[in-house]
Backbone of each chain as ProteinMPNN parsed JSONL, in Angstrom:
{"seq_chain_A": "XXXXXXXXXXXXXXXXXXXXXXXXXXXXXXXXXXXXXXXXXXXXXXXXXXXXXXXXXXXXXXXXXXXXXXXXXXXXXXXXXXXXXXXXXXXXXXXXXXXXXXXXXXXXXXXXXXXXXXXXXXXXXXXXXXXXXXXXXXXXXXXXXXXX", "coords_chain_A": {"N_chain_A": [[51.568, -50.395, -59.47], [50.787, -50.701, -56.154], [47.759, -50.605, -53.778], [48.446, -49.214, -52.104], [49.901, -46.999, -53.07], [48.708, -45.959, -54.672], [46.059, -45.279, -53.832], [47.579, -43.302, -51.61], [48.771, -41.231, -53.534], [46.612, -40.675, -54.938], [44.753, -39.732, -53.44], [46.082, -38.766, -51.058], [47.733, -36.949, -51.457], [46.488, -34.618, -52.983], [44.852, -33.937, -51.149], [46.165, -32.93, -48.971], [47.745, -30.91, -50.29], [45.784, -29.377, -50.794], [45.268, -28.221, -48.474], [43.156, -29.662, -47.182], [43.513, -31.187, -45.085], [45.976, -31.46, -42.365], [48.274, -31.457, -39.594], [47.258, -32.079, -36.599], [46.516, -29.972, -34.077], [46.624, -31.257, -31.627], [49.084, -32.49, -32.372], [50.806, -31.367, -32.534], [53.973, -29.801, -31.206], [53.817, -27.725, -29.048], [50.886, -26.284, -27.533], [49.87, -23.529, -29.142], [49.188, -19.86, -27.677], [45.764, -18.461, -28.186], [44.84, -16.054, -30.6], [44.121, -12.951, -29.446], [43.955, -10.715, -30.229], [43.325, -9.018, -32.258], [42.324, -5.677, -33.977], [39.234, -6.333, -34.124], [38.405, -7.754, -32.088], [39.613, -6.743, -29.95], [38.492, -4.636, -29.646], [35.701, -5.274, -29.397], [35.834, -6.818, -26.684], [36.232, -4.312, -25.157], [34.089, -3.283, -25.875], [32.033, -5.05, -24.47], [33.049, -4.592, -22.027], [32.363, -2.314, -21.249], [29.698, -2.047, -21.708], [29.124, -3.552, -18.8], [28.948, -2.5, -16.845], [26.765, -0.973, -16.587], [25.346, -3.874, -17.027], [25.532, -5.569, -14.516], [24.431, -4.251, -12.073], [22.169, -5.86, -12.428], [22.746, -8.812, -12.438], [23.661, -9.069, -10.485], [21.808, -8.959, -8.295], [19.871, -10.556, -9.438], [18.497, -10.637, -11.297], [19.206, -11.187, -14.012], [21.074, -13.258, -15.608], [24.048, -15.798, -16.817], [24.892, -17.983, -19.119], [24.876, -21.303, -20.292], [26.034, -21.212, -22.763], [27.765, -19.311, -23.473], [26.454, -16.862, -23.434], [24.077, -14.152, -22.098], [21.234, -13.883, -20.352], [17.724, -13.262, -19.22], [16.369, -13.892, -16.264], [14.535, -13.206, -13.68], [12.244, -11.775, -14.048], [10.203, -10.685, -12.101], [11.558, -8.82, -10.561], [11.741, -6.25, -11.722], [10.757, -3.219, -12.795], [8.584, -2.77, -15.718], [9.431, -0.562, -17.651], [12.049, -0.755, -17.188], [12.564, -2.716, -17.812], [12.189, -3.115, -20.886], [14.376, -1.335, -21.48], [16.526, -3.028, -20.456], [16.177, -5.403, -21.519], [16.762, -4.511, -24.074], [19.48, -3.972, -23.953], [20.561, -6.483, -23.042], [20.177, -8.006, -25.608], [21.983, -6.347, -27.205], [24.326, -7.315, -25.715], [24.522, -9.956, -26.278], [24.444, -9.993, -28.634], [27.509, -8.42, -29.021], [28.753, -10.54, -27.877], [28.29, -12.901, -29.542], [29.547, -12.035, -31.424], [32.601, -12.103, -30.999], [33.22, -14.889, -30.303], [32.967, -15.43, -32.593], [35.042, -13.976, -34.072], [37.062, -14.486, -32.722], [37.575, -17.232, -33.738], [37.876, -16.875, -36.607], [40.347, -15.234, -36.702], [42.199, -16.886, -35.762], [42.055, -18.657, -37.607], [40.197, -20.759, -38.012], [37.195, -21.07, -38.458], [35.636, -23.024, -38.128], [35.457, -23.635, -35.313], [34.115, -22.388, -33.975], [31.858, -22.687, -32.491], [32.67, -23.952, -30.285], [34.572, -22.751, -29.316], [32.403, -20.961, -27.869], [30.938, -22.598, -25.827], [33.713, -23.276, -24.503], [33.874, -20.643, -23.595], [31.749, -20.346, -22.213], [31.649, -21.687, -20.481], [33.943, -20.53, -19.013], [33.168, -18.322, -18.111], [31.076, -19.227, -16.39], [32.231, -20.155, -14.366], [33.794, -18.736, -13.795], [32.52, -16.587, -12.49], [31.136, -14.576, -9.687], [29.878, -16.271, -6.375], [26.37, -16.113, -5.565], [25.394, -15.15, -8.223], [23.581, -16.145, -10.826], [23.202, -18.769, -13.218], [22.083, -20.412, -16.144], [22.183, -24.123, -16.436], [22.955, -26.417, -19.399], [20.479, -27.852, -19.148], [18.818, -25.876, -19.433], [17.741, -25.044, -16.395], [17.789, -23.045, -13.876], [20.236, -22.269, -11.963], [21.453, -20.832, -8.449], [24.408, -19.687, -7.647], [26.705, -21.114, -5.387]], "CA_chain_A": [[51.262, -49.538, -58.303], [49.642, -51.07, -55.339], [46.415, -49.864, -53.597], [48.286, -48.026, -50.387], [50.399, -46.011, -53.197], [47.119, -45.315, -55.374], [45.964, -43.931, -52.34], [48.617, -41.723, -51.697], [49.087, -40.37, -54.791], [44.966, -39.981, -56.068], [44.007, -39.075, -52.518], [46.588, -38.271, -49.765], [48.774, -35.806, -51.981], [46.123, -33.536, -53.474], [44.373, -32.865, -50.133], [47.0, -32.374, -48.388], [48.051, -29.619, -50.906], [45.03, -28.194, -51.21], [44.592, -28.031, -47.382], [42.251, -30.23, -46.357], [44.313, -32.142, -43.756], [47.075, -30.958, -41.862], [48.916, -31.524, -38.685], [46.366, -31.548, -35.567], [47.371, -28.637, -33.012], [47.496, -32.14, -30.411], [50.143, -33.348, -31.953], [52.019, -30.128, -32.591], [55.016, -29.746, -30.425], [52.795, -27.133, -27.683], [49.609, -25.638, -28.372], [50.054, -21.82, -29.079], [47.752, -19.292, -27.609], [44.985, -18.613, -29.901], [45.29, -14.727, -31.617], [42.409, -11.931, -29.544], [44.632, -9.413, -30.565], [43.155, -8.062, -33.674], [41.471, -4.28, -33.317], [37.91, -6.041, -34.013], [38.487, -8.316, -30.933], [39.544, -5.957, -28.728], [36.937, -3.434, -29.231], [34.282, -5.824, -28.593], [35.782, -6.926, -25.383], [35.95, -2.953, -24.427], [32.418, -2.783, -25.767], [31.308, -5.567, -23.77], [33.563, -4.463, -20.846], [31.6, -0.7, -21.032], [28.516, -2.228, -20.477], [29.041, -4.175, -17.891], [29.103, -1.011, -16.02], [24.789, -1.143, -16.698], [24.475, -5.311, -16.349], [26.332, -6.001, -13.275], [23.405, -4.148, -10.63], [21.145, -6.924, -12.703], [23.084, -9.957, -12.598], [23.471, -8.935, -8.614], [20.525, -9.194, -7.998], [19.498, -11.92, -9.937], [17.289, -10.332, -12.533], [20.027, -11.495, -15.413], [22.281, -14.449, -15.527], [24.874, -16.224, -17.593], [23.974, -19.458, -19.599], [26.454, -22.141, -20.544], [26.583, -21.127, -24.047], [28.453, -17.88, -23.161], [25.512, -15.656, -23.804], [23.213, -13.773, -20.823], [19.352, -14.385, -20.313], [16.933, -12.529, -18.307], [16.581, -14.696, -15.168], [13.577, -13.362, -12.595], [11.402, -10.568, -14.246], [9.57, -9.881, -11.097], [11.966, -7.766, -9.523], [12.096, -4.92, -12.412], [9.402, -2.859, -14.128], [8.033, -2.549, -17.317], [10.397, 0.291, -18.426], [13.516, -0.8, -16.803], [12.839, -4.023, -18.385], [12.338, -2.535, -22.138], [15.543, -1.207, -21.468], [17.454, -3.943, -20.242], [15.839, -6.046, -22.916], [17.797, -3.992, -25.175], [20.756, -4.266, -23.354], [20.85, -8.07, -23.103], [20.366, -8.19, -26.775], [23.567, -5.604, -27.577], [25.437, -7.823, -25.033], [24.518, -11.234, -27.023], [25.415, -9.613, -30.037], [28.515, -8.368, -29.009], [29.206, -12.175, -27.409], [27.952, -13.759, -30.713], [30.513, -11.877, -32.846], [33.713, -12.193, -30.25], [33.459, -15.425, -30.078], [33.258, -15.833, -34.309], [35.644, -13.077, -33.993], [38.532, -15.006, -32.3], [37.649, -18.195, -34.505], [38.067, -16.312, -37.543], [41.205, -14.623, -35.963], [42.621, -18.164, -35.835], [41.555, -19.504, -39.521], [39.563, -21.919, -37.746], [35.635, -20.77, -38.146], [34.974, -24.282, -37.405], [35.993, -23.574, -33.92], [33.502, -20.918, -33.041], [30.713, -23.307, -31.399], [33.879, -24.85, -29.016], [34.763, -21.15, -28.22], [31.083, -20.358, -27.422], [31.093, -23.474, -24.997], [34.634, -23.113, -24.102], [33.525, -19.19, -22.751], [30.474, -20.126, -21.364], [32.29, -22.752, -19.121], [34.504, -19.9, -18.093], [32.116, -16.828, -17.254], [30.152, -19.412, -15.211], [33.476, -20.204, -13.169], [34.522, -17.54, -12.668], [31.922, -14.977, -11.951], [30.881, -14.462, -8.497], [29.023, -16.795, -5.549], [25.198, -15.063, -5.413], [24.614, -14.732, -9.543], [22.688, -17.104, -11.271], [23.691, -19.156, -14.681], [21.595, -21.366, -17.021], [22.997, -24.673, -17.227], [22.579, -27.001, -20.925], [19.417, -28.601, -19.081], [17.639, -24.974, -19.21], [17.944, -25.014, -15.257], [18.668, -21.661, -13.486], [21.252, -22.545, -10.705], [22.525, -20.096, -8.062], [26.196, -20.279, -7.908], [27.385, -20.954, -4.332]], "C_chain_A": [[50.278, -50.276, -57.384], [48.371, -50.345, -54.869], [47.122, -48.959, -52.495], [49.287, -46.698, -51.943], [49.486, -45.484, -54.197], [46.329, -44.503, -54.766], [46.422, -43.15, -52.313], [48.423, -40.932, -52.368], [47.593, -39.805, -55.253], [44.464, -39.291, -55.07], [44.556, -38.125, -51.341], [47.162, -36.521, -50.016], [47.845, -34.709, -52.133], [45.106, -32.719, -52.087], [45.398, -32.437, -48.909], [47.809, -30.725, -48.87], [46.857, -28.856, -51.03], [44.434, -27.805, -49.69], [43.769, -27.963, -46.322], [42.137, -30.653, -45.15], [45.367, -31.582, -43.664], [47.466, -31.394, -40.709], [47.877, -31.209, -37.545], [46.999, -31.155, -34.723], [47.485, -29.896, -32.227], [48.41, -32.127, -30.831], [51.232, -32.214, -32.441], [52.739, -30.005, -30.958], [54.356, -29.082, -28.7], [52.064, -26.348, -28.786], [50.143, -24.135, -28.189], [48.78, -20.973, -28.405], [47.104, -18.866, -29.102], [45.161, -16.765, -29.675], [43.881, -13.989, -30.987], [42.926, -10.818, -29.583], [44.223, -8.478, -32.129], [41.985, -6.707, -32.804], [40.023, -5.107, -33.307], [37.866, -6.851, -32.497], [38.522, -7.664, -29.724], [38.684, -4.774, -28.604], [35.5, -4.066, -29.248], [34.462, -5.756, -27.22], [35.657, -5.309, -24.584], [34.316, -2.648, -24.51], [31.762, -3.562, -24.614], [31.425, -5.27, -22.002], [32.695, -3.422, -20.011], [30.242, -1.212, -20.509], [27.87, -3.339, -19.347], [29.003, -3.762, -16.263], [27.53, -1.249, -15.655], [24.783, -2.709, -16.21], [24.749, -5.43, -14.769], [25.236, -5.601, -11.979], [22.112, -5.485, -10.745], [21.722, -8.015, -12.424], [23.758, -9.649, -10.644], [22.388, -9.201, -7.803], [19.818, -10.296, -8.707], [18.465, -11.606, -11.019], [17.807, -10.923, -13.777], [20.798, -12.539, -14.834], [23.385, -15.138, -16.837], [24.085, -17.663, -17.971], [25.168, -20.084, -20.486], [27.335, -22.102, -22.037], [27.317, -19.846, -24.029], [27.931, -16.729, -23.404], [24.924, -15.106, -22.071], [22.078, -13.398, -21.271], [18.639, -13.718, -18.805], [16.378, -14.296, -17.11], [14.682, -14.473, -14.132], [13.127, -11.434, -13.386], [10.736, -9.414, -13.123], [10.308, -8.409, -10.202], [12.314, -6.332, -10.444], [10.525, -4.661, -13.184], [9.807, -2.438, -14.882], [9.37, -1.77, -18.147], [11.401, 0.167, -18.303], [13.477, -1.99, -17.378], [13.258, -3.85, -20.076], [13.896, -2.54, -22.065], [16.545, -2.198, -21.361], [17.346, -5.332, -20.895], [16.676, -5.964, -24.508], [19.406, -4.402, -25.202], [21.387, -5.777, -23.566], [21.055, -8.382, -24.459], [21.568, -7.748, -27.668], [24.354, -6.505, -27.005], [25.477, -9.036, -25.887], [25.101, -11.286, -28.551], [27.021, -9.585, -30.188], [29.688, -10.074, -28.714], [29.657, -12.868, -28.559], [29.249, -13.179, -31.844], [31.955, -11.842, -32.033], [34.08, -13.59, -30.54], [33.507, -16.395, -31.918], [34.06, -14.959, -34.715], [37.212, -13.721, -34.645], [38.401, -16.087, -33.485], [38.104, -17.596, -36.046], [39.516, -15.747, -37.533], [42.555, -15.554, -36.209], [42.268, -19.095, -37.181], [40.657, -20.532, -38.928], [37.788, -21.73, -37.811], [35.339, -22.043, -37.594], [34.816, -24.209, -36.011], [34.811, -22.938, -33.028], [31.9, -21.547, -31.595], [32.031, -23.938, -29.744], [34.021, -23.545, -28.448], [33.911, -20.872, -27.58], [31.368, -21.094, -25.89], [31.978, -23.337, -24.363], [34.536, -21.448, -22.907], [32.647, -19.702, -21.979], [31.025, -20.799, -20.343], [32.925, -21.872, -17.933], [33.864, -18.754, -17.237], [31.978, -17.617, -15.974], [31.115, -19.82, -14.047], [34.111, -19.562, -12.658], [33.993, -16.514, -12.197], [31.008, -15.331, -10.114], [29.875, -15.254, -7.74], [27.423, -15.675, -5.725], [24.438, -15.499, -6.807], [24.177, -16.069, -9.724], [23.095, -17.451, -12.582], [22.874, -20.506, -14.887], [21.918, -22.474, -17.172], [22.387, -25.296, -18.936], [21.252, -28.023, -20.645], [18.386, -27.351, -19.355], [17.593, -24.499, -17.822], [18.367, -24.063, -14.36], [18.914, -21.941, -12.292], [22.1, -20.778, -10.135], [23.816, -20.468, -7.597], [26.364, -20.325, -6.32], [28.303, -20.354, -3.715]], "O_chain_A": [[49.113, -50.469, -57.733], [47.935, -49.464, -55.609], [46.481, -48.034, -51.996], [49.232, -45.502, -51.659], [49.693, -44.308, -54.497], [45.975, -43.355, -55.034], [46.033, -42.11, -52.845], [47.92, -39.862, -52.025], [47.429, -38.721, -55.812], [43.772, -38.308, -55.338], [43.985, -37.176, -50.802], [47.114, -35.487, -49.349], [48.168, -33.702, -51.503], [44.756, -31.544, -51.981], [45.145, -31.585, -48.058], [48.242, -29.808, -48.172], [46.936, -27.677, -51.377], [43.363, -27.207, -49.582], [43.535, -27.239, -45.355], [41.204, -30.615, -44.349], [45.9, -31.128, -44.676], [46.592, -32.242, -40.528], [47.567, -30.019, -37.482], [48.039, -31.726, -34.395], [48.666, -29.963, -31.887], [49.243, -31.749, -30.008], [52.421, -32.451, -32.651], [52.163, -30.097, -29.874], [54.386, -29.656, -27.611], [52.244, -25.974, -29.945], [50.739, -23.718, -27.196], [47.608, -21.319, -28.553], [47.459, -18.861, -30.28], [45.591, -16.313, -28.614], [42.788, -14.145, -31.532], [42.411, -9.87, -28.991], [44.794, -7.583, -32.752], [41.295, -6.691, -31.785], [39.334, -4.646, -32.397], [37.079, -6.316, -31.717], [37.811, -7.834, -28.734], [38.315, -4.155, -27.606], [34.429, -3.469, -29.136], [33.769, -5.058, -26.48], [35.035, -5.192, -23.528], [33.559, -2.09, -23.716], [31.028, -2.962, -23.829], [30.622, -5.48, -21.092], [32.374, -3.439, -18.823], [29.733, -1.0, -19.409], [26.736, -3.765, -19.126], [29.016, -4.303, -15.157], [27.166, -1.663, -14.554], [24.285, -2.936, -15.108], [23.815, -5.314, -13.976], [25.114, -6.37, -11.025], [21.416, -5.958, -9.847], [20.82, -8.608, -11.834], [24.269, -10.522, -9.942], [22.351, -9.669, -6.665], [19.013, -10.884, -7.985], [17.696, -12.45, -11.48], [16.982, -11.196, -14.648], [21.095, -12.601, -13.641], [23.192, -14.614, -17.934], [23.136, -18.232, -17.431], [26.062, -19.537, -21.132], [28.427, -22.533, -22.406], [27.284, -19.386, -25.171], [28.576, -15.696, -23.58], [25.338, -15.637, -21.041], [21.844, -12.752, -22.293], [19.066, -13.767, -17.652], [16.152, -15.452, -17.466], [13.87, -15.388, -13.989], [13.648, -10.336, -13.188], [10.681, -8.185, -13.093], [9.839, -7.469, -9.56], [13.03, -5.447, -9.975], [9.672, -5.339, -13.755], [10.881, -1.867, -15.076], [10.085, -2.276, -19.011], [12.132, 0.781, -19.08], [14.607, -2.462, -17.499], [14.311, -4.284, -20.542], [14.594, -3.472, -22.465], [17.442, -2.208, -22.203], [18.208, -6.208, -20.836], [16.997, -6.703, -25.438], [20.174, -4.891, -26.031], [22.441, -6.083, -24.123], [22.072, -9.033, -24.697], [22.072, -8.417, -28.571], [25.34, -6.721, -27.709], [26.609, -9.243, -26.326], [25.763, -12.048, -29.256], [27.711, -10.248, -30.961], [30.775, -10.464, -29.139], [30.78, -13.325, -28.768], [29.717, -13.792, -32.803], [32.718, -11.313, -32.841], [35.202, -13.733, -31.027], [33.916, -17.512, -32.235], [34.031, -14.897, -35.944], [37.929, -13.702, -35.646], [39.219, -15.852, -34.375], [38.966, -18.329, -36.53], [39.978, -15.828, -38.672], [43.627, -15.17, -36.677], [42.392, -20.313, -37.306], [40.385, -21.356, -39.801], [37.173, -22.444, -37.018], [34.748, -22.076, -36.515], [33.872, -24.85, -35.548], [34.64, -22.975, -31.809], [31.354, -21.127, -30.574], [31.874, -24.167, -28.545], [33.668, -23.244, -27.308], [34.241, -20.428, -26.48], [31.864, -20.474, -24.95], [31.6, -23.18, -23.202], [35.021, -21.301, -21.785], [32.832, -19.434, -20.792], [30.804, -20.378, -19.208], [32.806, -22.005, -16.715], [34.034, -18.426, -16.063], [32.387, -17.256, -14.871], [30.733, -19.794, -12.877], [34.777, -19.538, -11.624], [34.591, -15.616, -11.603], [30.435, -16.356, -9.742], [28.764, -15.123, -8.254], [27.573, -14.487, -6.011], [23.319, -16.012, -6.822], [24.363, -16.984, -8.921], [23.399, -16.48, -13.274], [22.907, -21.463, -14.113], [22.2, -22.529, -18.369], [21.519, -24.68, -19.555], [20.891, -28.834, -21.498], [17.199, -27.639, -19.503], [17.365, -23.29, -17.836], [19.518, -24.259, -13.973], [18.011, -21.923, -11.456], [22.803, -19.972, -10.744], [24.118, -21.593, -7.2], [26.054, -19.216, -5.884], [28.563, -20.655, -2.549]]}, "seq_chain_B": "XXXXXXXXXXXXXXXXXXXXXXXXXXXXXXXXXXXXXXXXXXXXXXXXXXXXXXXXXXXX", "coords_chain_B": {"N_chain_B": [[40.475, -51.703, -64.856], [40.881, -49.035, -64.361], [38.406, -47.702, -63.767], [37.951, -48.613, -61.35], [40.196, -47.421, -59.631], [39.471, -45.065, -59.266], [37.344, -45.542, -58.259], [37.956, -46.002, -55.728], [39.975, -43.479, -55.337], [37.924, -41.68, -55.02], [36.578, -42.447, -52.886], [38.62, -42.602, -50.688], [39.293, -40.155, -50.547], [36.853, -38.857, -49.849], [36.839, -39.828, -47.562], [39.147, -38.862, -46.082], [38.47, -36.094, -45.918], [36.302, -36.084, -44.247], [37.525, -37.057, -41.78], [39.376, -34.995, -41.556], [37.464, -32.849, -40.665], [36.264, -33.759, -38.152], [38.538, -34.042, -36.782], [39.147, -31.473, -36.49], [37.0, -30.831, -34.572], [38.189, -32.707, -32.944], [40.184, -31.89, -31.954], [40.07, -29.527, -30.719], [41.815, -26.752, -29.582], [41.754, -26.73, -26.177], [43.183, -25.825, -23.923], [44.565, -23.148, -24.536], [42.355, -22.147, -25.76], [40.89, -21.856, -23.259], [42.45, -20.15, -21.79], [42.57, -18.05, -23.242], [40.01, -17.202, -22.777], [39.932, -16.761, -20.261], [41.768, -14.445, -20.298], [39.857, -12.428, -21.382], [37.646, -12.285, -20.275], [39.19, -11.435, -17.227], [39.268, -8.748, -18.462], [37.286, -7.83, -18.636], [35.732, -8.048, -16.672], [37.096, -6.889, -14.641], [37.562, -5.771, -11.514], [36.3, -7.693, -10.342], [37.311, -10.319, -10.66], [39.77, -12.356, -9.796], [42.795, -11.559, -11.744], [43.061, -14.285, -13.552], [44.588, -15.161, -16.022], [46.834, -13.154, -15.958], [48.167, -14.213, -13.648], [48.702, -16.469, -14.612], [50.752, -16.527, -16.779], [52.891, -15.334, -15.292], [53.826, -17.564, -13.506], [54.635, -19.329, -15.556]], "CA_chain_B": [[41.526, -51.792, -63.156], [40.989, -47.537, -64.07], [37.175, -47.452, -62.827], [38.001, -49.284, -59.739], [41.005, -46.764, -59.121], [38.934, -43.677, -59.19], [36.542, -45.512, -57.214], [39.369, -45.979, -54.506], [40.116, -42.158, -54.869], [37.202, -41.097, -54.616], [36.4, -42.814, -51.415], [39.403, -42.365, -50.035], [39.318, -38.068, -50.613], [35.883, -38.452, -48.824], [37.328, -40.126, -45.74], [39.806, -38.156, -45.844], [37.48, -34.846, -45.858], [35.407, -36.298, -43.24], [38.407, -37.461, -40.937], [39.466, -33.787, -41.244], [35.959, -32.141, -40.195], [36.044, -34.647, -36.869], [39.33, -33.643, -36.577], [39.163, -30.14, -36.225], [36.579, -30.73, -33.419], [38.545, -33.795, -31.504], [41.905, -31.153, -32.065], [39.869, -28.036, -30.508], [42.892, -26.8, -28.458], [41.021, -26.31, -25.205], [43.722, -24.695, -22.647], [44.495, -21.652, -25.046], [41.013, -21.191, -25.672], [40.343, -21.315, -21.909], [43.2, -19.113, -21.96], [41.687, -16.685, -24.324], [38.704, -16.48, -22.313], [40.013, -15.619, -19.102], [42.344, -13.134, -21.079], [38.929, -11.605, -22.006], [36.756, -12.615, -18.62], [40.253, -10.528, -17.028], [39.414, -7.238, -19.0], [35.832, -7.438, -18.614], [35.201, -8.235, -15.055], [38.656, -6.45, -13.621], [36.997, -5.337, -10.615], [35.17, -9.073, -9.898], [37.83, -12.258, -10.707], [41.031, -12.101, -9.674], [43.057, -11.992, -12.688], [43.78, -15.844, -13.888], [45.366, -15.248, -17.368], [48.076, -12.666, -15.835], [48.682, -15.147, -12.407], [49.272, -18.375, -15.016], [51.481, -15.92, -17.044], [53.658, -15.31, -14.439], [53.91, -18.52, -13.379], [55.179, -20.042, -16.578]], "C_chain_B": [[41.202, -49.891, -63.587], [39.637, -47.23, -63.27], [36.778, -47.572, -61.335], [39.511, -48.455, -58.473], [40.595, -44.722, -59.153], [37.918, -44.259, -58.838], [37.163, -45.42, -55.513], [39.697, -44.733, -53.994], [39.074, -41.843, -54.291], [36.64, -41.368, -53.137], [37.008, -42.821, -50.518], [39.262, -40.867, -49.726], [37.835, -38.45, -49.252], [35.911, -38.792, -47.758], [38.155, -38.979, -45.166], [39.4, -36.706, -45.054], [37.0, -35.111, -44.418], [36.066, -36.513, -42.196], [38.936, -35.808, -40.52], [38.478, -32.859, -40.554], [36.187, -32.641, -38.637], [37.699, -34.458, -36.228], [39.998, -32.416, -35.587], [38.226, -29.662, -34.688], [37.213, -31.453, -32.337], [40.065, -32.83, -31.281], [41.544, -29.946, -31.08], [40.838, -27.745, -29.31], [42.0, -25.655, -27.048], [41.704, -25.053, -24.239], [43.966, -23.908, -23.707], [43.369, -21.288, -25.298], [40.595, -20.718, -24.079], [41.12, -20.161, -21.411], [43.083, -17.922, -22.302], [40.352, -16.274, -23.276], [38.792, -15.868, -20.948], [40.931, -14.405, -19.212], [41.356, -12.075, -21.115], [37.676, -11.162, -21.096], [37.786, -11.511, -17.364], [39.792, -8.997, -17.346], [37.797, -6.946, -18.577], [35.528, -7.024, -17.222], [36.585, -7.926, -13.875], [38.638, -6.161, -11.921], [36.916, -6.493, -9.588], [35.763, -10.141, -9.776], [39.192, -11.62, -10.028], [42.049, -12.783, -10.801], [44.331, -13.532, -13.067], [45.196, -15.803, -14.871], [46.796, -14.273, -16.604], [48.674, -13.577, -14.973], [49.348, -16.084, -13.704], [50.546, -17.7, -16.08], [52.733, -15.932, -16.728], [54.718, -16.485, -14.013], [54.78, -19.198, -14.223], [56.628, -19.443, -17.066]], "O_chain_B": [[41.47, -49.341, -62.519], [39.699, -46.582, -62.226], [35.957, -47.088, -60.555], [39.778, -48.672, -57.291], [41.235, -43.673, -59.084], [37.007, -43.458, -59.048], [36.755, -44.855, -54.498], [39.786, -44.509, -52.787], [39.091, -41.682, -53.071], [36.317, -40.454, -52.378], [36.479, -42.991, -49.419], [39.115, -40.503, -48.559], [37.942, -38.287, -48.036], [35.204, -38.299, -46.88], [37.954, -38.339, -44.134], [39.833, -36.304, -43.974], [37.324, -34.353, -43.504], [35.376, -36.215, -41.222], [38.903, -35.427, -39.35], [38.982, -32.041, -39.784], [36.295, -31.703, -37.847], [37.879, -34.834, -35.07], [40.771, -32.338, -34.633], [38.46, -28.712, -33.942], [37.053, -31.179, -31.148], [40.911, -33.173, -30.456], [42.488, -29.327, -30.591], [40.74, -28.339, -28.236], [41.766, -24.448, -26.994], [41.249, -23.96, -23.902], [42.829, -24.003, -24.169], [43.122, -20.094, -25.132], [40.14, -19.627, -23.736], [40.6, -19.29, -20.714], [43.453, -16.904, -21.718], [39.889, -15.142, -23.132], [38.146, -14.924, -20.494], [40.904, -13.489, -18.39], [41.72, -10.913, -20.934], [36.98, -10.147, -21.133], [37.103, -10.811, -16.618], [39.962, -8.124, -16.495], [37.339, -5.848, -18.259], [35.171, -5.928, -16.791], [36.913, -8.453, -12.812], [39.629, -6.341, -11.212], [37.276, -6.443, -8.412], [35.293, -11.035, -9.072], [39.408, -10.42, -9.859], [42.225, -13.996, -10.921], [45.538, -13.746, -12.957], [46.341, -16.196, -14.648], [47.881, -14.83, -16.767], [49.795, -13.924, -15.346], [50.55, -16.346, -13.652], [51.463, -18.512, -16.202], [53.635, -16.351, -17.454], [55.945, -16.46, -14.099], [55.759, -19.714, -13.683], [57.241, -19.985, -17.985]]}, "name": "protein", "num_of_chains": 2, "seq": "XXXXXXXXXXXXXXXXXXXXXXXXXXXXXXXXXXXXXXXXXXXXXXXXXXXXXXXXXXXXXXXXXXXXXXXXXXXXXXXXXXXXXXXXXXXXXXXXXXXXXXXXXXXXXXXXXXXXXXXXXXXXXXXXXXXXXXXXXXXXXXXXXXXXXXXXXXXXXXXXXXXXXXXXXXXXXXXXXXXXXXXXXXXXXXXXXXXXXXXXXXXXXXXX"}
């Protein structure tokens, strides 16, 4: 037995059966969409959808913003008091939550947990592209940029 | 020649392992995730984007 079929056989075969290595989605035929159809998926996005009803007068104004990791961060304090802040302290924290488990949601959704930091990144890329001229988003320097 | 063929495995499995790990990140299939997110950026902000994921839908 040479060394490439010693290989094979002691190393290639048993992780391949036990599912170590497989076929990378590149070189699969087309990539499939990925799976946000399970009930816990879609009742985050409704949760997150509901209160977006409450963020949206903040992130208008610039008191809240988006940040590249697909979370939202209090932005300019000055323009809210004390008690509306408490509150929307809270808020931001339910919304990060809800973020934080959507986006280990879908990865999970997809057998891939590995995935879930690329999703994070992969979202955060999109919020900040697609949400409206005016708001304000975090980039990965720390940096709070208004969007043009 | 058996010590030196279960040193072979063994170093081979752990490439292997490790080739898979680096894998799974250089594989991350980007357009369906970006896909997924304006699927989800769509439901959230219905009001605010004009919806991407149904337009590229269409399209295809």
């Amino acid at each position: 037995m040479n060394i490439v079929q010693a290989f094979f056989r002691a190393a290639l075969l048993p992780a391949m059966s036990a599912g170590l290595i497989g076929m990378p989605p590149a070189f699969a035929q087309t990539e499939p969409d990925l799976d946000i159809d399970s009930p816990a998926i879609v009742s985050l996005v409704k949760s997150i959808a509901n209160r977006f009803i409450q963020l949206r007068p903040h992130l208008d104004a610039g008191v809240i913003g988006l940040t590249h990791d697909g979370s939202i961060a209090l932005h300019d304090v000055a323009k809210i008091d004390a008690r509306a802040l408490l509150a929307l302290d809270a808020l931001i924290l339910e919304e990060n939550r809800d973020r934080a488990t959507l986006y280990r949601e879908i990865a999970r959704a997809n057998h891939r947990p590995e995935w879930e930091s690329d999703l994070r990144a992969t979202f955060g890329r999109r919020w900040i592209s697609r949400m409206p001229a005016g708001w304000f988003y975090r980039n990965d320097e720390g940096k709070w940029i208004r969007k043009s | 020649m058996k010590p030196v063929k279960t040193v072979v495995a063994s170093v081979s499995l752990a490439c292997i392992v490790l080739m898979g790990g680096c894998a799974s990140t250089l594989f991350f299939p980007v357009k369906p995730a970006e896909k997924a997110a304006d699927k989800v950026i769509d439901d959230v902000w219905p009001d605010l984007v004009k919806p991407v994921a149904a337009a590229e839908a269409k399209k295809s």
